[in-house]
C-alpha positions as CSV (number, residue, x, y, z in Angstrom):
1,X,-26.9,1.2,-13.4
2,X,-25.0,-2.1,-12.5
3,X,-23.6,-2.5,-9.3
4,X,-20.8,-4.7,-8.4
5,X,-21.0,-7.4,-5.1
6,X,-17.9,-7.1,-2.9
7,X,-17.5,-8.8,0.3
8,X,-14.4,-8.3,2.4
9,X,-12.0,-11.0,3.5
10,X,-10.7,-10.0,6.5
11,X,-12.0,-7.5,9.6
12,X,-9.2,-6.1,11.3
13,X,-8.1,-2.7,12.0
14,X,-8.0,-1.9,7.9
15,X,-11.3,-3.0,7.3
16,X,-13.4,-0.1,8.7
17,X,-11.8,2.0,5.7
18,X,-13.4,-0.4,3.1
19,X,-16.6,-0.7,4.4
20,X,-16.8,3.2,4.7
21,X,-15.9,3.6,1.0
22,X,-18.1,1.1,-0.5
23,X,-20.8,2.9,1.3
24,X,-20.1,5.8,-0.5
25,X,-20.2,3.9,-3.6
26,X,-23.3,4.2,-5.7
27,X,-21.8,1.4,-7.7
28,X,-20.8,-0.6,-4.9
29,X,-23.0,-3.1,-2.6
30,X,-21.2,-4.9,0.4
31,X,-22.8,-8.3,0.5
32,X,-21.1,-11.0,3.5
33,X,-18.2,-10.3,5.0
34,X,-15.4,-13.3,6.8
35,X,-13.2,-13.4,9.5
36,X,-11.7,-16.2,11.8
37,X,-12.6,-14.4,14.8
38,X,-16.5,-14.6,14.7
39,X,-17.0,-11.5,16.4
40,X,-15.6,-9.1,13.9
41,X,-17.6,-10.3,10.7
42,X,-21.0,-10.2,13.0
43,X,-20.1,-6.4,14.4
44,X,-20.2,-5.5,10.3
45,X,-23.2,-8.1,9.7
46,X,-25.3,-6.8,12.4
47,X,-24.8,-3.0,12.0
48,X,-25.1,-3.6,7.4
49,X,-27.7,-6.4,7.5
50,X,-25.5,-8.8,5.8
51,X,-24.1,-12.2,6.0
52,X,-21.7,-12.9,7.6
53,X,-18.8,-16.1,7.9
54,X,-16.0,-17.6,9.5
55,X,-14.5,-19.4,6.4
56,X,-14.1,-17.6,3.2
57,X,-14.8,-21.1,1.2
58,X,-18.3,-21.0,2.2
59,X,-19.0,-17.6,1.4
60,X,-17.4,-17.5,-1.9
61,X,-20.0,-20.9,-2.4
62,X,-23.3,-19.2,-1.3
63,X,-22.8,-15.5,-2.4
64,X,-23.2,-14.1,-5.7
65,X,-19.7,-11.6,-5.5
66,X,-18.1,-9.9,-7.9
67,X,-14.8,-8.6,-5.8
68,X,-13.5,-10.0,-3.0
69,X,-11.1,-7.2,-1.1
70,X,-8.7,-9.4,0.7
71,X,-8.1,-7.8,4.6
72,X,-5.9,-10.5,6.4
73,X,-2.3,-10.9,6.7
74,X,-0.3,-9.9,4.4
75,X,1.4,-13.7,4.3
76,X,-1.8,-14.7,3.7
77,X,-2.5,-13.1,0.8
78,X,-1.4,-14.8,-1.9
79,X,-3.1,-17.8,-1.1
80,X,-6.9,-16.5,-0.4
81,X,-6.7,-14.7,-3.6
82,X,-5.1,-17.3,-5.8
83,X,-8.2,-19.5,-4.5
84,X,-10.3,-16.3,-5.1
85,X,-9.4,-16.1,-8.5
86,X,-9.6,-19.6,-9.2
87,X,-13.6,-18.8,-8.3
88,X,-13.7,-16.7,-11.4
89,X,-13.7,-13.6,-9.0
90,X,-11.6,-10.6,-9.3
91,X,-9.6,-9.2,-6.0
92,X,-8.9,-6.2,-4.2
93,X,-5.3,-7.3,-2.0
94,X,-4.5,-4.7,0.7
95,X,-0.8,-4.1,0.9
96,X,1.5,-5.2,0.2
97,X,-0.1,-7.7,-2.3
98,X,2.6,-10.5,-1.3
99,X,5.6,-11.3,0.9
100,X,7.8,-12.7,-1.9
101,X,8.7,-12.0,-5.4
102,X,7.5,-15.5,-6.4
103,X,4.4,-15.3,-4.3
104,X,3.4,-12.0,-6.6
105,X,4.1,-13.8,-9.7
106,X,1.9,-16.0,-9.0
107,X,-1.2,-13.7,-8.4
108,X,-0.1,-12.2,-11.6
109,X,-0.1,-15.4,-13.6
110,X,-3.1,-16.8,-11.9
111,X,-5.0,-13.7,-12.6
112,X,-4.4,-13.4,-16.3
113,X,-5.0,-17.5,-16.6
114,X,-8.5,-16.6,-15.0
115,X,-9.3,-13.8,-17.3
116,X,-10.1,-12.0,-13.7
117,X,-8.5,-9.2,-12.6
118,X,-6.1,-8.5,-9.9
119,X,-5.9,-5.1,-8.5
120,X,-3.2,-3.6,-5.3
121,X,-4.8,-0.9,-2.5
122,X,-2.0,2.1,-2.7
123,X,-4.2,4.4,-1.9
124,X,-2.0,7.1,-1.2
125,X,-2.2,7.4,-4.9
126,X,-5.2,9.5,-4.9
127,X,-4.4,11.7,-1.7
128,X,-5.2,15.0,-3.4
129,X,-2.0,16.6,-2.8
130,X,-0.5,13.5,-4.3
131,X,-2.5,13.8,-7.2
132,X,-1.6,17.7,-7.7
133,X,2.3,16.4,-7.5
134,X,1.9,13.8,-9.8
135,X,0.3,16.6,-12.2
136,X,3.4,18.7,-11.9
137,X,5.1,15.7,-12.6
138,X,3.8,14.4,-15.8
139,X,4.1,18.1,-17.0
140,X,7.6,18.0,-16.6
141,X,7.7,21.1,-14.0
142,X,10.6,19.3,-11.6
143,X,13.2,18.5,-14.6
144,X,15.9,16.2,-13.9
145,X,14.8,14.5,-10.8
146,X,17.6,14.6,-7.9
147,X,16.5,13.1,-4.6
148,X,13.3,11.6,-3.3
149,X,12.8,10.9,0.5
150,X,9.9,9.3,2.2
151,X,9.6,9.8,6.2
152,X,7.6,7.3,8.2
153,X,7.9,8.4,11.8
154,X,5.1,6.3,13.3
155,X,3.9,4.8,17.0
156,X,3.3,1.2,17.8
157,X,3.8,0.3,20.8
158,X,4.4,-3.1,22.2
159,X,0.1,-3.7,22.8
160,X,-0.1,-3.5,19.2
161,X,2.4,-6.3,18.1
162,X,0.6,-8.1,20.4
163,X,-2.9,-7.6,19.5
164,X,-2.1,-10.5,17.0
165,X,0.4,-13.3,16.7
166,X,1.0,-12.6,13.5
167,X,1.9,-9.1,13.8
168,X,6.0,-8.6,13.2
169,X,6.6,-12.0,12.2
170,X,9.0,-12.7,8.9
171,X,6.3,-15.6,7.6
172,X,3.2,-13.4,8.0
173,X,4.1,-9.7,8.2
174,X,7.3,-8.2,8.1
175,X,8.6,-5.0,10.1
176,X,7.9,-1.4,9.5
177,X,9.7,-1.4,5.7
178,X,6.6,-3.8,4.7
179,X,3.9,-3.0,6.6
180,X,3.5,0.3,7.3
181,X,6.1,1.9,4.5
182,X,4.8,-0.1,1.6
183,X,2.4,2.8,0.7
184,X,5.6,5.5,0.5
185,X,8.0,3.0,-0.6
186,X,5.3,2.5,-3.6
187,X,5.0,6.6,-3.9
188,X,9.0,7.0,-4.4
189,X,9.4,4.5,-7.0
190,X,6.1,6.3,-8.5
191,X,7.8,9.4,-9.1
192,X,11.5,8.5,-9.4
193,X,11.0,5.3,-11.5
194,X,12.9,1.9,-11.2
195,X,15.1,1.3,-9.2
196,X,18.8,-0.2,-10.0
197,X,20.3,-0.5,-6.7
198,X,20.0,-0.5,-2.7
199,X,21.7,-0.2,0.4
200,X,20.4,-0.5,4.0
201,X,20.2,-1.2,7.5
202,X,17.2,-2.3,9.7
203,X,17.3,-2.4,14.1
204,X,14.8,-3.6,16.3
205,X,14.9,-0.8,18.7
206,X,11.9,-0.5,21.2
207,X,9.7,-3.8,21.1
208,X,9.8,-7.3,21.0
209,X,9.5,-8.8,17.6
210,X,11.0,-10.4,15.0
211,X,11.0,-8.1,12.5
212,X,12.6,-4.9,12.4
213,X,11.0,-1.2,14.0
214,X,13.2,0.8,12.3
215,X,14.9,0.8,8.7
216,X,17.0,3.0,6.6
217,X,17.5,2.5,2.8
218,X,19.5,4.4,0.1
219,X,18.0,4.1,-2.9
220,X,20.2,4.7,-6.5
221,X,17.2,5.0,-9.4
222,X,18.1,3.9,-12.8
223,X,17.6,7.3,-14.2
224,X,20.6,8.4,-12.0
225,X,18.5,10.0,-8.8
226,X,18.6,8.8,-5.5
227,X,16.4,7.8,-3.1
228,X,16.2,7.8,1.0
229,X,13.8,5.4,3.0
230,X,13.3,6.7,6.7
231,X,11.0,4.2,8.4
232,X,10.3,3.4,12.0
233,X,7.0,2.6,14.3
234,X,9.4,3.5,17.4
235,X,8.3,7.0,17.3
236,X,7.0,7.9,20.9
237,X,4.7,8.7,22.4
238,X,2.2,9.1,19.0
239,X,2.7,9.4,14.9
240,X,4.6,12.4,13.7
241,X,4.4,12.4,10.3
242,X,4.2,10.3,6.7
243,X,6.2,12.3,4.2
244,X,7.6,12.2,0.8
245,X,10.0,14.6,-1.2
246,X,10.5,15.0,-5.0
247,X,13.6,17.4,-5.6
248,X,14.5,18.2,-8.9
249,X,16.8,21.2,-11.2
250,X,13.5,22.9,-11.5
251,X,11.4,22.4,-8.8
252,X,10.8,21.1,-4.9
253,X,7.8,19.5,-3.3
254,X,7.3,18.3,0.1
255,X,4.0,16.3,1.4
256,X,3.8,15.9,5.1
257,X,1.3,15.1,7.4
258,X,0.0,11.5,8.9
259,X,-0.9,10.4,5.1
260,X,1.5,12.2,2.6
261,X,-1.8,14.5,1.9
262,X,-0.6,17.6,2.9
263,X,1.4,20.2,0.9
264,X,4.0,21.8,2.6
265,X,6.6,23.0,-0.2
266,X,5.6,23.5,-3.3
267,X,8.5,25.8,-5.5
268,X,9.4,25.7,-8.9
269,X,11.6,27.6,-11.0
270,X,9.2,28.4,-13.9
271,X,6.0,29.6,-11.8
272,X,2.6,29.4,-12.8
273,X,-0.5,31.7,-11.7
274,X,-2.1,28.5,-9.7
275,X,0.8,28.0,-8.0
276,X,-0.2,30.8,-5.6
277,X,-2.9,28.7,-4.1
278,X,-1.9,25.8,-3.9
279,X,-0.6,25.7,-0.2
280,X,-4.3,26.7,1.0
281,X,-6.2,24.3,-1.3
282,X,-4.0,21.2,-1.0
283,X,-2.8,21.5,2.8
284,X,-5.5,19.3,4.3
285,X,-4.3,16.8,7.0
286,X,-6.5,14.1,7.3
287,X,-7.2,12.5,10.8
288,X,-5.3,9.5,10.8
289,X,-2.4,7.7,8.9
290,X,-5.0,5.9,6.3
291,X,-6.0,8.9,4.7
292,X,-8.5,9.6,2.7
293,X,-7.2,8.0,-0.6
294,X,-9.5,4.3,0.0
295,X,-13.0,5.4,-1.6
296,X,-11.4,6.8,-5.1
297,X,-8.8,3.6,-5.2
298,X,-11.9,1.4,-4.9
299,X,-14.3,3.6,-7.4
300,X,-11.2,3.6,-9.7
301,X,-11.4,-0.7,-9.4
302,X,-14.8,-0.3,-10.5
303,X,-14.2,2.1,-13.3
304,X,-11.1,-0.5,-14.5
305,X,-13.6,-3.2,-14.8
306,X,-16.6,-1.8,-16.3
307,X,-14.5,0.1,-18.9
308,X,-12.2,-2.7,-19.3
309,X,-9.0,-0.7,-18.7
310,X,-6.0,-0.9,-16.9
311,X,-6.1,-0.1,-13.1
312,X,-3.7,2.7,-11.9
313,X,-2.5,0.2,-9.3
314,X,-2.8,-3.7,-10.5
315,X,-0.4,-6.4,-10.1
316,X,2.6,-5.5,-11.8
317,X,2.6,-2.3,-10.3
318,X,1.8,-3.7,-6.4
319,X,4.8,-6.1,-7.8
320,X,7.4,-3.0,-8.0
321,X,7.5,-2.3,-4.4
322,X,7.7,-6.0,-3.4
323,X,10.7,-6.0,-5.2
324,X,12.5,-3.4,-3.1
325,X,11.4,-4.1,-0.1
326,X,13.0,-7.6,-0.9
327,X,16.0,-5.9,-2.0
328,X,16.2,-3.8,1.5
329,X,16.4,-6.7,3.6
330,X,18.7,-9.0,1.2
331,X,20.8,-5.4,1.8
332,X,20.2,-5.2,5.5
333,X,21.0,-8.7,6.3
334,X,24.2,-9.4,3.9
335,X,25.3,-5.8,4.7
336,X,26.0,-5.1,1.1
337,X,24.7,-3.3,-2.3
338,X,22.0,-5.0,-3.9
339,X,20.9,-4.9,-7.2
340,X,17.4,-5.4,-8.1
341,X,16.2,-7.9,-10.6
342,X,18.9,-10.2,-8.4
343,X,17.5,-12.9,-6.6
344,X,16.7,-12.5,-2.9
345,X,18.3,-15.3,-0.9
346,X,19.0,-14.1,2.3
347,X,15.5,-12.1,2.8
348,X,13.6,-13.5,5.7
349,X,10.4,-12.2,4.3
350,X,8.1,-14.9,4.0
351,X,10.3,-17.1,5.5
């Protein structure tokens, strides 16, 4: 059995989730991980018996790796793996995969010139109540699709923006609508398709950052549904919930808890004998807002390369939600409908 080298770009607050999976990973081995702040990388070095490194140039030079999962930043991404590429090595980006529409083209282009591959973490994909929905879904059991809402009612508080200078910055990281409602942003489009149009509005309401704290989006979806985005990290005093909706002329589902992995509605017109149990088998809540989903996104990465197919999440579907999220602020800060596909002048994101 082959196993496949990663080593992690990247030890912040995301990267315990990584190193977790790949342990759990019979076709995974962790070999060096980086970080600028020296203290991180050694924690995971010491406790793994692994390298360890404070520039990523030097460990791509002395370790044999075959994916490199990219933790830092998100402004940052685009860079590290465009380098990482360029190495020959394929990449792992944690959401969302860029800042800017032309910043994603060009992982997507540098990817396919290196023959490597370039894969997205949404790993809300494979909550298991997301999975069962998507099921329902591809069957056909919700009809003509009506409304989709995603809820992101979560906590952080001042101490957290300030754990890093990056943290709610345009050029590095964006507000609440990139970083933490990426993951249900990328869900909605998932079930309701593309998107044609949006309107929003954005506040900073409780902290002091650039970026916004709290958003609100109206989605219209080119197959006629609509969408609502309900985003904010001024929640107090602690996360309430991360939801998503699908509401259809044949059926209704509603995900709640931290991660969108718990089952809360689940009704539809033409009922089937599982349908019964499906409350008590998929209404797990998982202990915090990462979920569970991180292990079978990066087994799935491993399965896309050995078997040479295409990833449920690589770079033209990370891509998608880049796009609207571009689109919400052009919206927010022109105070207008915009349509996608439209370029984004007046986005600050990136900037």
């Amino acid at each position: 059995m082959r196993k496949y080298n990663f080593s992690l770009i990247g030890c912040g607050r995301i990267s315990y989730k990584h190193v977790e999976s790949l342990k759990n990973i019979e076709k995974a081995n962790l070999v060096a991980v980086c970080d600028v702040i020296p203290e991180r990388a050694m924690k995971y070095a010491q406790d793994l018996r692994i390298n360890s490194y404070t520039d990523y140039h030097a460990m791509l030079r002395q370790e044999k790796v075959d994916i490199v999962n990219i933790l830092t930043p998100s402004g940052t991404h685009a860079d590290i793996a465009v380098e990482v590429m360029n190495t020959g090595r394929h990449v792992v980006i944690e959401k969302p995969m860029a800042l800017t529409l032309s910043q994603a083209d060009r992982l997507i282009e540098t990817a396919d010139r290196n023959k490597v591959r370039l894969f997205v973490v949404k790993q809300n994909r494979f909550n298991s109540a997301v999975i069962k929905t998507r099921e329902a879904f591809e069957k056909g059991r919700f009809g003509k699709l009506v409304l989709g809402t995603v809820r992101v009612r979560w906590s952080r508080d001042q101490s957290y923006y300030d754990q890093d200078d990056w943290r709610g910055t345009w050029a590095q990281d964006g507000g609440v609508l990139t970083n933490q409602a990426s993951h249900h942003i990328d869900l909605l489009q998932w079930f309701l398709g593309d998107v044609e149009s949006v309107m929003a509005i954005t506040e900073t309401m409780l902290v002091n950052i650039e970026t916004e704290d709290t958003g609100m989006a109206l989605l219209k979806f080119c197959n006629g549904a609509l969408g609502l985005v309900e985003a904010t990290t001024a929640t107090r005093p602690r996360d309430l919930e991360g939801s998503l909706s699908i509401l259809g002329e044949k059926g209704s589902v509603e995900i709640v808890g931290f991660a969108v992995n718990k089952i809360k509605t689940w009704n539809f017109v033409d009922e089937l004998p599982e349908d019964k149990d499906v409350l008590a088998v998929y209404g797990e809540n998982p202990p915090n807002v990462y979920g569970f989903g991180h292990e079978a996104y990066l087994r799935d990465v491993i399965e896309a390369i050995e078997n040479n197919r295409s990833a449920l999440v690589g770079g033209f579907e990370g891509r998608k939600s880049v796009e609207i999220i571009n689109a919400i602020y052009e919206s927010a800060f022109t105070g207008k409908k915009v349509y996608i596909h439209n370029q984004f002048k007046n986005s600050p994101l990136g900037k």
